[in-house]
C-alpha positions in Angstrom: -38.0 -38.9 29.4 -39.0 -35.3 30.3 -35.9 -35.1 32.3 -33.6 -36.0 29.4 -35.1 -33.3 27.8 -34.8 -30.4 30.2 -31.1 -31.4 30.4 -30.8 -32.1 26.8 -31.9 -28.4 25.7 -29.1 -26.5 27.8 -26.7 -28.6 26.6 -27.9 -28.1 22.9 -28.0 -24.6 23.7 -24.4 -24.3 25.1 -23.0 -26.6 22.1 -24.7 -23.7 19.6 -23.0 -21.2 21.3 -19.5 -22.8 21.1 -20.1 -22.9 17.5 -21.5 -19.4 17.1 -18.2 -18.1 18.9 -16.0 -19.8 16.6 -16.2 -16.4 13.9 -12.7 -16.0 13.2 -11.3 -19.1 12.0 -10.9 -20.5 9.1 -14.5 -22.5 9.4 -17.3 -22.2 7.3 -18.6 -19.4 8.9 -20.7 -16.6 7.4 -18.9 -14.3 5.6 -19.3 -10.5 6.5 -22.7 -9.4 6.0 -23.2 -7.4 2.4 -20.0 -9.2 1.1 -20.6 -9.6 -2.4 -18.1 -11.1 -5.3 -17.4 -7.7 -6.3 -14.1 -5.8 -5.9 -16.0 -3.1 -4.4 -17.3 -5.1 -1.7 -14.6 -7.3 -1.5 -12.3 -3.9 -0.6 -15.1 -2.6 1.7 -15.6 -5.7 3.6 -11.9 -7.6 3.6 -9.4 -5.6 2.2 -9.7 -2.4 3.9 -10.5 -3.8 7.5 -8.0 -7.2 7.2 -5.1 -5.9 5.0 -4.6 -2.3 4.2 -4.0 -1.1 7.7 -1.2 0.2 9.8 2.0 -1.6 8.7 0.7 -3.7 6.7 -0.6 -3.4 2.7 -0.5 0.2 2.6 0.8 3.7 2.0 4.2 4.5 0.2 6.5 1.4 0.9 4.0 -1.9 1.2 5.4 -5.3 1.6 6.1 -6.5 -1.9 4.4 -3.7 -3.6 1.1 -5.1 -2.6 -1.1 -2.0 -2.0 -4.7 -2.6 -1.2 -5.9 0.7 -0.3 -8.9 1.7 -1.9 -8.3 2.5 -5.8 -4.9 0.4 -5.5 -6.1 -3.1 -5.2 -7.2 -4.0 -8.6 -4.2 -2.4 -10.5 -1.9 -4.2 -7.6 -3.5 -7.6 -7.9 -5.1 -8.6 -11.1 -2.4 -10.5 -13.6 0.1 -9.2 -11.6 2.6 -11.3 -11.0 4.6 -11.6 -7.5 7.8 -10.1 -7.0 8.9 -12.8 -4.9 8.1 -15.2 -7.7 11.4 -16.7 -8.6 11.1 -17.2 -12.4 9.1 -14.0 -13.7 9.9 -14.9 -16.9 7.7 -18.4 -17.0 5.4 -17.0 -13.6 4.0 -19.3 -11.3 3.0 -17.0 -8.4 0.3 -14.6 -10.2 -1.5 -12.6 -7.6 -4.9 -13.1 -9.6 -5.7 -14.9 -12.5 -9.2 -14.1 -13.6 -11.6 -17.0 -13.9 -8.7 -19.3 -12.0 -8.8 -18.7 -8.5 -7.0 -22.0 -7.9 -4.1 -20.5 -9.7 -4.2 -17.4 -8.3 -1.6 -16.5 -5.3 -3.7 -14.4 -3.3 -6.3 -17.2 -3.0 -3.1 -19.5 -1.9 -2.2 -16.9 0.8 -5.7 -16.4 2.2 -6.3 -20.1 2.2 -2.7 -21.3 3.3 -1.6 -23.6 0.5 0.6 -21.4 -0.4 4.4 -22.8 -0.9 6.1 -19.1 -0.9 5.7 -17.1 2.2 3.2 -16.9 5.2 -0.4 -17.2 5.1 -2.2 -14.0 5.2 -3.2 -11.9 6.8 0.3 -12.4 8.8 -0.1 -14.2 12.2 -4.2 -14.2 11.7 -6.7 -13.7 12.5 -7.6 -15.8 9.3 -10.1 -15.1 7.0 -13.4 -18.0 7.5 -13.4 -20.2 4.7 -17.0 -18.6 2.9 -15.2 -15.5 3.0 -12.1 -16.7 1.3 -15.2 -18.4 -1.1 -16.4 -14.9 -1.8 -13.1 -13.6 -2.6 -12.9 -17.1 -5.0 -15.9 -16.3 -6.4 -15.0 -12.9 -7.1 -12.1 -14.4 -9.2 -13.9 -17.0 -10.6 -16.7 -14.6 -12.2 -13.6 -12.8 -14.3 -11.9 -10.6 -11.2 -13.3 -7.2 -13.0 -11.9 -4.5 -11.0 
């Protein structure tokens, strides 16, 4: 018996660390540390390190008009509804619908059900499922910018 045990604990040990490693998926992983449902910590903690950077949802010319810069994001997000949607008259591609998040596009493109489109961020790494759940949250509790 004590043998199974001394065997049993390294291999417990080296399973924990495969999982620990596994940060950037789309698991269930801890979100960042201090992200809250708050726009303000939702743009500290995703938005400015995942999606306004270099080339990407930023500066002048942003793809789509999505600009997620600090002060942007809510005015670029909230019942706005998607250039690329192809009926703006009758939308179906809003990028957030407060107190919907199942509705909303941007939680489509974090998650990857969208149907219009790539996944974001483009090419991953992918947000981990709790904090695409923050982000939902945020939506859920009204989306106040």
């Amino acid at each position: 018996m004590k043998s199974g045990t001394v065997i049993a604990r390294p291999l417990l040990a080296a399973a924990l660390l495969t999982l620990a490693a596994c940060g950037g998926g789309s698991g269930g992983n801890a979100p960042p540390t201090g992200l809250q449902p708050t726009l303000v910590s939702i743009q500290d903690n995703v938005f400015s390190v995942s999606c306004a950077i270099s080339s990407c949802h930023t500066g002048g010319n942003p793809p789509f008009g999505l600009r997620l810069d600090p002060g942007f994001s809510a005015g670029n997000l909230i019942n706005v509804v998607s250039p690329r949607d192809p009926d703006p008259a009758n939308p179906t591609y809003i990028r957030v619908v407060p107190g919907d998040p199942d509705a909303s596009f941007l939680i489509q493109k974090l998650d990857g059900t969208q149907t219009l489109g790539n996944r974001m961020p483009d090419n991953g790494p992918y947000l981990t499922t709790a904090t695409i759940n923050v982000i939902r949250q945020w939506i859920q509790d009204g989306a106040l910018p």
